[in-house]
BADRENMI-680631 format. One line per field, with one value per residue (C-alpha): residue number from 1; residue in one letter; x, y, z. Coordinates in steps of 0.1 Angstrom, whole numbers, plus 5000, padded with zeros to 4 digits. Example, Ala and Ser with C-alpha at 12.3 -4.5 7.8 and 13.67 -1.06 7.14 Angstrom:
// residues 2
n	c(1|2)
res	c(A|S)
X	c(5123|5137)
Y	c(4955|4989)
Z	c(5078|5071)
This chain:
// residues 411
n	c(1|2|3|4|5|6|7|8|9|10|11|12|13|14|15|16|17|18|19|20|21|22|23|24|25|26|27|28|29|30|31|32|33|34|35|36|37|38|39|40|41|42|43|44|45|46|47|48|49|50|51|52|53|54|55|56|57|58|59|60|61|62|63|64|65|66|67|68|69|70|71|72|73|74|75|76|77|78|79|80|81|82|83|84|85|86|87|88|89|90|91|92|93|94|95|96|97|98|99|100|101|102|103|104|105|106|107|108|109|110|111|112|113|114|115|116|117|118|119|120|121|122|123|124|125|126|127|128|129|130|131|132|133|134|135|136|137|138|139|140|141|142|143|144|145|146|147|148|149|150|151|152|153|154|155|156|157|158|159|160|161|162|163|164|165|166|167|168|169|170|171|172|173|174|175|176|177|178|179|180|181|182|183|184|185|186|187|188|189|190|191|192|193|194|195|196|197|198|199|200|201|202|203|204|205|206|207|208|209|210|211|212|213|214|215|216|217|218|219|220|221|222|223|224|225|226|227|228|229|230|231|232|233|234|235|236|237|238|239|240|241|242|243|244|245|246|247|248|249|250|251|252|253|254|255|256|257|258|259|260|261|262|263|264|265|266|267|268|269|270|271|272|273|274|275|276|277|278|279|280|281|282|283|284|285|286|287|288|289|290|291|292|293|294|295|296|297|298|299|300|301|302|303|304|305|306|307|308|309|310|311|312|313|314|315|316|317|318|319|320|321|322|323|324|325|326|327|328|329|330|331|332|333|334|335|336|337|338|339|340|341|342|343|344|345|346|347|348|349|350|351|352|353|354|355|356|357|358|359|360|361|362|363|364|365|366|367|368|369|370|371|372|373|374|375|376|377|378|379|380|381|382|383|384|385|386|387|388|389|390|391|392|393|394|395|396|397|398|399|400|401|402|403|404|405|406|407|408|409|410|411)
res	c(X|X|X|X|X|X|X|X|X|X|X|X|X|X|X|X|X|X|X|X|X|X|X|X|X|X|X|X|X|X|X|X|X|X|X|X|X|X|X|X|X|X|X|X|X|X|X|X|X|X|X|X|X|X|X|X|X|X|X|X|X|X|X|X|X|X|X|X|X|X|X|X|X|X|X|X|X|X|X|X|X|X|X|X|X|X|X|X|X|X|X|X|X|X|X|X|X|X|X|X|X|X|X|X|X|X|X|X|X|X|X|X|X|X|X|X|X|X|X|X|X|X|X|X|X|X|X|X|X|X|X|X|X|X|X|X|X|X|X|X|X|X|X|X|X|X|X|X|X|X|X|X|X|X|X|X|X|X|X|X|X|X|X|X|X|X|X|X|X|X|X|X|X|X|X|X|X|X|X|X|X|X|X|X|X|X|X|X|X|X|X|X|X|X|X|X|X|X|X|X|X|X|X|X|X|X|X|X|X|X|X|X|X|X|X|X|X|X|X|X|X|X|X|X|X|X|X|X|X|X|X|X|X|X|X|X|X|X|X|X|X|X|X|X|X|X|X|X|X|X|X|X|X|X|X|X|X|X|X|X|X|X|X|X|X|X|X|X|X|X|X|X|X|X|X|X|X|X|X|X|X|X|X|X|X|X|X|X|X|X|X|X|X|X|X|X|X|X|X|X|X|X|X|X|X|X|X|X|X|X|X|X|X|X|X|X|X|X|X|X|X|X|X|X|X|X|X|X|X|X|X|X|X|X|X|X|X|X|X|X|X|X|X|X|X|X|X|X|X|X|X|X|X|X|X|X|X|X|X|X|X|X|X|X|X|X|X|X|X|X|X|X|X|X|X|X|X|X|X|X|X|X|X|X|X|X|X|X|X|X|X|X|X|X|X|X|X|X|X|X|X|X|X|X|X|X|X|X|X|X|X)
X	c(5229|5196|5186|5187|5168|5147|5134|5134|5101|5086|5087|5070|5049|5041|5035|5007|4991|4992|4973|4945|4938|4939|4911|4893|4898|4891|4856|4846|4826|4817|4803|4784|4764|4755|4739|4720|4741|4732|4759|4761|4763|4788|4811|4800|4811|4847|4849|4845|4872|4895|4883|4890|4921|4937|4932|4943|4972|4981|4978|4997|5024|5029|5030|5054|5082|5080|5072|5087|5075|5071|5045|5027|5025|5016|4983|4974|4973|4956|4924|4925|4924|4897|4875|4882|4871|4834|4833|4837|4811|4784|4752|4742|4750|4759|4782|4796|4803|4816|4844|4853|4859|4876|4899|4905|4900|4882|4889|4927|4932|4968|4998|5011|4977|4994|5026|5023|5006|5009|5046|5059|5074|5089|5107|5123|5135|5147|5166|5185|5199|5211|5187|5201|5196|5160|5148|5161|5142|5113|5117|5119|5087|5068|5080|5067|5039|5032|5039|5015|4988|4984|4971|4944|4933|4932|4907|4884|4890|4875|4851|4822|4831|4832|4799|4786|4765|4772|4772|4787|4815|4823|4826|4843|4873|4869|4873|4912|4917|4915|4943|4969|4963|4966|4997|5011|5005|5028|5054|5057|5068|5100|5113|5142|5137|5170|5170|5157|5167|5146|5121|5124|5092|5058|5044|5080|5104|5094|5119|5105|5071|5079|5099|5062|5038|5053|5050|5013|5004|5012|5001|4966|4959|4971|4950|4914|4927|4932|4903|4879|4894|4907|4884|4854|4878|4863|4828|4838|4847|4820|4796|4810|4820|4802|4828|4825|4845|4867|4874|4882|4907|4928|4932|4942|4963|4982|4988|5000|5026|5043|5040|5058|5084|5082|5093|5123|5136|5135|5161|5181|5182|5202|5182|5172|5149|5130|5124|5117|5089|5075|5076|5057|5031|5018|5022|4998|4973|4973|4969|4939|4928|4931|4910|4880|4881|4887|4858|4867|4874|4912|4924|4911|4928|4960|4967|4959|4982|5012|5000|5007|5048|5054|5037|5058|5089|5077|5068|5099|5116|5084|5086|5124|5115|5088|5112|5140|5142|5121|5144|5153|5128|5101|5096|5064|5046|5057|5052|5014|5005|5018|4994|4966|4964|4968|4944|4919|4914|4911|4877|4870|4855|4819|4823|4829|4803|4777|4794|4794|4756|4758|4780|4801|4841|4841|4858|4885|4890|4887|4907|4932|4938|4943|4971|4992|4987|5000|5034|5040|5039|5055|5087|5080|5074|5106|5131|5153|5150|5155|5187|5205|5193|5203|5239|5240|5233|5254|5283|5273|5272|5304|5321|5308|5322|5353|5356|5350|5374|5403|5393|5397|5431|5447|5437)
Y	c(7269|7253|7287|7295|7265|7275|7309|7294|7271|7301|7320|7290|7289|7327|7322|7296|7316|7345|7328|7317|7346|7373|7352|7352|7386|7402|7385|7381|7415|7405|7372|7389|7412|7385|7363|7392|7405|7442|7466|7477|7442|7437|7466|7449|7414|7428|7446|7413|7401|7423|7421|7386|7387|7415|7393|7362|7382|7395|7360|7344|7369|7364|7326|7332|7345|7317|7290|7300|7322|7292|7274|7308|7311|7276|7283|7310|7305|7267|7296|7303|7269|7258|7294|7285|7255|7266|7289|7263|7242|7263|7279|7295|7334|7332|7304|7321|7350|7332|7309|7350|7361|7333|7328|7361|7373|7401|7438|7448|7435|7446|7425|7422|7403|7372|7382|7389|7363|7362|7357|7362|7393|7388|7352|7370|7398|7370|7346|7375|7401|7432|7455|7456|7414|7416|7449|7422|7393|7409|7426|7391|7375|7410|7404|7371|7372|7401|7386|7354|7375|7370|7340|7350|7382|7358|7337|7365|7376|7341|7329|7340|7318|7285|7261|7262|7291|7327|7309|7278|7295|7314|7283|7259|7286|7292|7252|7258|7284|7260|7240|7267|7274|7239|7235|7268|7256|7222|7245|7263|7231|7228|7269|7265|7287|7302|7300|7333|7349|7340|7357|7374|7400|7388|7411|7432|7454|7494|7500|7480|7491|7527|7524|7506|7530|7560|7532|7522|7562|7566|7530|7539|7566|7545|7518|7537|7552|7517|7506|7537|7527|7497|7468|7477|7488|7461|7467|7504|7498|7480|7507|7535|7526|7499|7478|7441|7415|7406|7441|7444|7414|7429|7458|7442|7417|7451|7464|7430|7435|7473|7460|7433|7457|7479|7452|7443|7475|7478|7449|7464|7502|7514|7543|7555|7531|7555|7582|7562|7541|7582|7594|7563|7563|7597|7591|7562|7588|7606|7584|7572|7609|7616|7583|7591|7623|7600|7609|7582|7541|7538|7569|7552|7525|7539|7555|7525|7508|7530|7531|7494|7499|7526|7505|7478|7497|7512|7479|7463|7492|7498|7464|7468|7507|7491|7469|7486|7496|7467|7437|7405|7391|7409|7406|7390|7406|7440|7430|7418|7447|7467|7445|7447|7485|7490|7462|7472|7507|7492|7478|7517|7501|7493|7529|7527|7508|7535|7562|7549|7548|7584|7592|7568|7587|7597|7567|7570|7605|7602|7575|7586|7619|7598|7575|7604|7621|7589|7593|7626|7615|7580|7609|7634|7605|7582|7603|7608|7575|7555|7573|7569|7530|7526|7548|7516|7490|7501|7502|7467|7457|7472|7455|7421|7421|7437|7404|7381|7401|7397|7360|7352|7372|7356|7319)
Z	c(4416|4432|4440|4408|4396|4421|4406|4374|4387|4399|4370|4354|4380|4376|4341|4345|4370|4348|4322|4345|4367|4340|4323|4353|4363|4328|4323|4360|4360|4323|4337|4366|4346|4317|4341|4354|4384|4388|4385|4420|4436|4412|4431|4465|4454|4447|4476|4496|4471|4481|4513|4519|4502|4524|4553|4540|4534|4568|4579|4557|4558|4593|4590|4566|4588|4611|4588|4552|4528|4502|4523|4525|4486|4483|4511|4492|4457|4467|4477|4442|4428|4451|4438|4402|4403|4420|4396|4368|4380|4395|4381|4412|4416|4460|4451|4417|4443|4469|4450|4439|4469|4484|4451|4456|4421|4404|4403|4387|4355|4345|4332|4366|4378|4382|4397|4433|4457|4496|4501|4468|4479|4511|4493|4463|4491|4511|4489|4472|4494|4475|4456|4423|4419|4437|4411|4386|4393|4400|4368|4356|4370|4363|4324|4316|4338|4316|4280|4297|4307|4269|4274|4296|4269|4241|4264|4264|4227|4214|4236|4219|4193|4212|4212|4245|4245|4266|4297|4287|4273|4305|4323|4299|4302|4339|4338|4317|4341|4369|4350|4345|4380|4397|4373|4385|4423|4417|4405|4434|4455|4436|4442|4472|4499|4517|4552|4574|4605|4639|4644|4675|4676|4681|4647|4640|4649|4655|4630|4600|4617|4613|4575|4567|4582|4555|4525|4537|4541|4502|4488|4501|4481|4451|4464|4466|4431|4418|4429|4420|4381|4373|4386|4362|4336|4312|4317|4316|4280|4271|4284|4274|4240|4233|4228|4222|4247|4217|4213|4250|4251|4219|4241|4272|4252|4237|4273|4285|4258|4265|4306|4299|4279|4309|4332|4311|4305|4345|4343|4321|4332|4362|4378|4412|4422|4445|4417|4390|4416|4425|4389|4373|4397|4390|4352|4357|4375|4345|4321|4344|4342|4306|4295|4316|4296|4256|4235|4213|4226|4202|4222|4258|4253|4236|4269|4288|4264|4276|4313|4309|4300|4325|4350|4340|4344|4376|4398|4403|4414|4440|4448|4457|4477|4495|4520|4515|4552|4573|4590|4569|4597|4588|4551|4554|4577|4562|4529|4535|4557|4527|4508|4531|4527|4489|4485|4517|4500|4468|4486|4464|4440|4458|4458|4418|4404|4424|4405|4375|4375|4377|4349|4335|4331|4370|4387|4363|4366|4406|4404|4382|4406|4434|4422|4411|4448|4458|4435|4450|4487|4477|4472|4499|4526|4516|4502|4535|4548|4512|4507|4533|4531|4499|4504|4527|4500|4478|4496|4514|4477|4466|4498|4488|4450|4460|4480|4456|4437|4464|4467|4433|4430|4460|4447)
């Protein structure tokens, strides 16, 4: 079918992206501080990453329910081409932050990096309508973005041994980077996009508004969580332990692996999607929590190598939770305002690279605490409302094959 044709460009096209941004993202704080960026500009510059990025979002999610949610994708990730490229080409530090900022990348660095992109949500929820198929292909395009972000790890795991010098290495790859992600933005012109309902709301309904407002409350403790950890998570290891960037790339290269795992045992494992989205979320707190207490770098990042499967197995089923109850017309804007406060308190980590002055382990374990707050109310908030929407599902669902069923009898 030409929809299906259609998800299978934008799982290539999720796989190219993968391979660029995870590069990008991985050394980007590694980068900073070798050409002398000092560590708390560093926190600053990817705050006005995520920054930019959450309102590019908002924009380009309400474009996206007027004007398709495939033209939004393509807006946005052409941002990130554009950054990439500056980033290839320059020397100087404003512009080397700048083409960050409006790329949009820096800060998280886990195997679902390359996924999600303003409107890649609200088109998978759109073009398939029932929950099990959109917890699938999610699943899907969280799994091989996963196994891809390979590509990016290995990046950072040799490039100490190419010719051009510290510097020169850095760029050369930001240069390939810029490739996979131009190649990734050509793909996206061939995914079909299945026709919406009119809009009739000038932002959305109060129903999706309210449903939203509960999902937002809980994602924003995740989100400063995320952001207190994760962004500096490379230069975390390689001050804390020491470690070298090879060192750091095996590690991230492991953890690519078990989310990838994660995300494909989501497509194959029929559980409450709710529960399973509350329960990994706090799990990841902990894991946060118990490496800012490792005395030792293999036991750091054995647990960050496990956070990587169960959040692999967790997002889809988020992903799925998360618009279970806004308006087919309001997938975009719901899903960016979503976006916009996960990635808005993420802006946490200006906040991070402060602390980490002061003693190295406390935005991880502050971090870590707040992301699994955010699992428990992620449960307490939505448990009402999700189960009487997805009672609703299911039995819309159920009608739907019993159809097909009665069709293909009677013929």
């Amino acid at each position: 079918m030409p929809m299906d044709m259609g998800f299978k460009y934008l799982v290539l096209s999720r796989i190219l992206r993968s391979i660029g941004i995870i590069f990008v993202t991985l050394s980007s704080s590694l980068y900073l501080a070798l050409i002398g960026v000092h560590l708390v500009i560093i926190g600053v510059i990817f705050a006005g990453v995520i920054g930019f990025s959450s309102i590019l979002s908002l924009i380009l999610g309400m474009f996206g329910d007027r004007k398709g949610y495939k033209n939004a994708i393509i807006i946005g990730d052409s941002f990130a081409v554009i950054g990439v490229l500056i980033l290839s080409l320059s020397q100087n530090v404003l512009l080397i932050a700048i083409a960050l900022i409006i790329a949009g990348i820096g800060g998280t660095a886990g195997g679902m990096r390359g996924v999600y992109s303003p409107g890649l949500t609200a088109l998978v929820m759109s073009n398939w309508e029932y929950e099990k198929d959109r917890v699938n292909k999610i699943g899907i395009l969280t799994s091989v973005a996963s196994v891809s972000a390979i590509g990016g790890s290995l990046m950072l795991t040799i490039h100490s041994y190419l010719p051009f010098g510290a510097v020169g290495d850095y760029r050369f790859l930001f240069f390939v980077s810029f490739l996979m992600l131009l190649a990734s933005l050509v793909s996206v012109f061939m995914v079909k996009e299945k026709p919406r309902p009119k809009k009739t709301t000038k932002i959305m309904k109060i129903s999706s508004l309210k449903y939203i407002s509960k999902v937002i409350l809980a994602n924003s403790f995740a989100g400063f969580g995320i952001g207190m950890a994760i962004p500096l998570l490379p230069l975390w290891f390689s001050l804390y332990y020491h470690a070298s960037s090879a060192l750091i790339g095996i590690v991230f290269t492991i953890s690519y692996i078990t989310t990838s795992l994660g995300s494909f045992m989501a497509t194959r494992l029929s559980f409450e999607s709710l529960r399973v989205a509350s329960i990994t979320r706090i799990l990841n707190g902990v894991f946060l929590a118990i490496m800012a207490l490792s005395p030792f770098f293999f036991l750091a990042a054995l647990f960050y190598i496990i956070r990587g499967f169960n959040a692999g197995f967790g997002a889809p089923n988020r992903t799925a939770v998360n618009i279970r109850g806004v308006s087919s017309e309001d997938y975009g804007t719901a899903s960016s305002l979503q976006g916009i406060a996960t990635r808005a308190s993420q802006m946490s980590s200006g906040l991070s690279g402060y602390l980490m002055e002061i003693d190295l382990p406390i935005p991880l374990f502050i971090g870590g605490i707040f992301q699994a707050v955010s699992g428990i109310l992620y449960m307490k908030l939505l448990k009402r409302e999700n189960q009487g929407e997805h009672n609703r599902n299911y039995e819309s669902e159920n009608n739907a094959i019993n159809h097909r069923t009665y069709s293909v009898f009677v013929s």
